[in-house]
C-alpha positions in Angstrom: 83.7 -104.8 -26.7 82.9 -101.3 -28.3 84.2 -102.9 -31.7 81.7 -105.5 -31.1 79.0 -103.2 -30.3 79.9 -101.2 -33.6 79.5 -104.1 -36.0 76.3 -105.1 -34.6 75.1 -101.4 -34.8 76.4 -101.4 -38.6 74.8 -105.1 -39.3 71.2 -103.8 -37.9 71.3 -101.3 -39.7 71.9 -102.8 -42.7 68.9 -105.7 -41.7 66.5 -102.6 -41.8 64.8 -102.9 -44.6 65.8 -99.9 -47.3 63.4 -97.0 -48.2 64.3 -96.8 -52.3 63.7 -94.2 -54.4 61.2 -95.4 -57.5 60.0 -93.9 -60.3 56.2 -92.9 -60.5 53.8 -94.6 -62.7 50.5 -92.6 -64.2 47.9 -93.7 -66.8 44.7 -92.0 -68.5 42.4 -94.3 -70.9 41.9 -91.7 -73.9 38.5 -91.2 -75.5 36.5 -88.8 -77.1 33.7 -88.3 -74.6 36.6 -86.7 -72.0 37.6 -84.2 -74.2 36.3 -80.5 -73.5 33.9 -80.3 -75.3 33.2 -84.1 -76.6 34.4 -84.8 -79.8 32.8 -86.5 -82.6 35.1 -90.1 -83.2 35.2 -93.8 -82.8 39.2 -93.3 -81.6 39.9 -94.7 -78.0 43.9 -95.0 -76.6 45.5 -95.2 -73.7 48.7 -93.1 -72.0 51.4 -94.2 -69.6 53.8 -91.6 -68.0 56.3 -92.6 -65.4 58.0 -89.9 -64.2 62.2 -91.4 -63.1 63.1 -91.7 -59.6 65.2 -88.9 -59.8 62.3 -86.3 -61.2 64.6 -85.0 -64.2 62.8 -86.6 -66.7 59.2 -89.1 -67.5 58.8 -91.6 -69.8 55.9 -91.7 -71.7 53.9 -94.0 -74.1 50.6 -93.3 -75.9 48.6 -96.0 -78.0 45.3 -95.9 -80.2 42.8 -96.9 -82.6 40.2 -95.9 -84.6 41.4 -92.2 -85.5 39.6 -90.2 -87.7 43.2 -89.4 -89.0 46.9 -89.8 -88.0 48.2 -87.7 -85.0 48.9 -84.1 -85.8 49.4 -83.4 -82.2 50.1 -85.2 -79.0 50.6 -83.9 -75.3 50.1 -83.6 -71.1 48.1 -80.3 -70.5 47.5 -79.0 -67.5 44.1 -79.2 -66.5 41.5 -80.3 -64.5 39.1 -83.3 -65.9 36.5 -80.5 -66.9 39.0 -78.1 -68.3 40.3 -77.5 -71.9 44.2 -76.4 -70.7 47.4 -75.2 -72.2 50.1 -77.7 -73.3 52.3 -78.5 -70.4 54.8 -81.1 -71.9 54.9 -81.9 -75.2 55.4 -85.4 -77.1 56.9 -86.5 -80.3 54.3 -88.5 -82.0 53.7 -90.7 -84.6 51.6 -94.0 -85.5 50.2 -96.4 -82.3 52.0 -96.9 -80.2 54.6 -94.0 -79.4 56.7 -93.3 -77.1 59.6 -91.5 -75.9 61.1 -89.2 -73.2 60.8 -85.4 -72.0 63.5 -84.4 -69.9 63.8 -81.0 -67.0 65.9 -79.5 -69.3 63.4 -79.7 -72.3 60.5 -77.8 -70.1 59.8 -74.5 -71.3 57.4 -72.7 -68.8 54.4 -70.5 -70.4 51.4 -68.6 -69.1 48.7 -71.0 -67.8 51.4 -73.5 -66.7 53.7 -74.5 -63.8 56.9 -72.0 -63.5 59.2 -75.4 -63.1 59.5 -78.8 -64.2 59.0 -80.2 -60.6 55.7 -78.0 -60.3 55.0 -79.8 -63.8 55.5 -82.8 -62.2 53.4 -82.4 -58.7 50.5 -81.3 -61.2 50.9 -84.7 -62.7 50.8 -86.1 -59.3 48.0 -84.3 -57.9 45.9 -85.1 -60.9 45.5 -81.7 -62.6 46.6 -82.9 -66.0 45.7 -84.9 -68.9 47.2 -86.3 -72.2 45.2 -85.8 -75.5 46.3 -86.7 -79.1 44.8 -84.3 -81.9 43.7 -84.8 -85.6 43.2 -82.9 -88.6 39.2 -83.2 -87.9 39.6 -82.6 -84.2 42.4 -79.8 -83.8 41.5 -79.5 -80.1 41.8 -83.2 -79.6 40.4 -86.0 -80.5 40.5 -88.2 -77.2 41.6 -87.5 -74.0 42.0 -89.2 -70.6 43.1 -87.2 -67.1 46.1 -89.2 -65.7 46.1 -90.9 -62.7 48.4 -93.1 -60.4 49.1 -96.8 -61.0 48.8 -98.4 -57.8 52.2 -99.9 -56.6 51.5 -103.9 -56.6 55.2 -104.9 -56.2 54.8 -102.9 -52.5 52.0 -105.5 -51.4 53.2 -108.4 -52.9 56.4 -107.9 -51.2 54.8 -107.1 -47.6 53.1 -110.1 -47.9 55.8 -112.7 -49.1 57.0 -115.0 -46.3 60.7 -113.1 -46.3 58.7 -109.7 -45.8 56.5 -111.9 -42.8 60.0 -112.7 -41.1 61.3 -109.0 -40.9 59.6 -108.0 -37.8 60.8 -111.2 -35.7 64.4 -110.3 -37.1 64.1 -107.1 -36.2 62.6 -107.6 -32.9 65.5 -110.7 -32.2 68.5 -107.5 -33.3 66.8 -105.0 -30.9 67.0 -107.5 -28.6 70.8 -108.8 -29.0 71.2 -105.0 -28.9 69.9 -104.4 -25.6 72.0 -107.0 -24.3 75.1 -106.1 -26.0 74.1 -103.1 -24.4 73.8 -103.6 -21.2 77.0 -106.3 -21.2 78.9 -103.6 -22.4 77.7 -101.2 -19.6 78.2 -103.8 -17.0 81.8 -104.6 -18.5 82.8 -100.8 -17.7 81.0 -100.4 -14.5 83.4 -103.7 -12.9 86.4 -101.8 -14.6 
C-alpha cells in the first residue's frame, strides 16, 4: 500500500502543471521625437531585446529606415524616457536589420550605470532604459524608443485551450483519489 501511495504522490505531481523558466521579451519603436533633445530626421526603427531564461545573456535586434546616414553607433542606455543616459550595453551594428548577442561576461560597469549585469537587466525590466542608434548628423542619436515588455500571448492562449480548461477537474479528481488512498491506507494500518 505505501508503494502505492508513493506512485500516486509521484504521478500528481508530475500532472501539476510545470512553472518554466522563459526568456523575457522587450521592444521600443525608435524615432526621433523620443530622443533627448528631438532630433532633426525622417529615420524611424524599431528594437527587440529578449533577455535568456537563464539572465547570462539578451538577444537583441534593431531595424530602420530613413537614416540621415548609416549607424555609427547603436546601444541600451540607461535612462528614463525623459533622460539623455550613459551607454549601458552596447551593440554591434551595421545596415537594417542587425542583430546579435551581449552576454554577462561582456558587461563592463561604469559611472552612471548598474554595478552588475543582473542590475543591468532589472533596469531593462523596470523600464529605465532605452535603445538609440546614432549618425554622423546626430552623434547623440538619431531615434530612440524606451523599451518595454511584450506581453506573454502564448500564457493566455494556453489558459484558455480546452487541455488547459481540463486541468482543474484533473487536479481536483487526483486530490481526491489521494484523499482516499489516504484514508484506505490509514484504515489498512489501524485493522493491523
Amino acid at each position: 500500500m505505501r508503494r502505492g501511495f508513493a506512485l500516486l504522490a509521484i504521478a500528481m505531481l508530475l500532472a501539476l502543471p510545470a512553472t518554466v523558466l522563459a526568456a523575457e521579451q522587450f521592444a521600443a519603436t525608435l524615432t526621433p521625437e523620443a530622443e533627448v533633445p528631438p532630433a532633426t530626421s525622417d529615420g524611424s526603427g524599431s528594437a527587440t531585446v529578449t533577455i535568456s531564461d537563464d539572465g547570462t545573456s539578451l538577444d537583441y535586434e534593431v531595424t530602420f529606415e530613413g537614416l540621415t546616414g548609416p549607424p555609427t553607433g547603436s546601444h541600451i542606455h540607461f535612462g528614463g524616457a525623459d533622460v539623455a543616459g550613459p551607454v549601458m550595453i552596447p551593440f554591434e551594428h551595421g545596415p537594417s536589420p542587425f542583430s546579435g548577442t551581449f552576454n554577462e561576461a561582456d558587461y563592463a560597469p561604469a559611472e552612471g550605470i548598474p554595478d552588475t549585469f543582473a542590475e543591468a537587466l532589472d533596469a531593462i525590466r523596470d523600464g529605465n532604459a532605452y535603445v538609440n542608434v546614432h549618425t554622423e548628423a546626430n552623434p547623440p542619436g538619431e531615434i530612440r524608443g524606451q523599451l518595454r515588455v511584450v506581453p506573454d500571448t502564448a500564457t493566455a492562449d494556453e489558459a484558455s485551450s480546452p487541455a488547459a480548461a481540463g486541468t482543474p477537474v484533473m487536479l481536483l479528481a487526483l486530490v481526491g483519489l489521494a484523499a482516499f488512498l489516504v484514508a484506505a491506507w490509514r484504515f489498512s494500518l489501524r485493522r493491523a
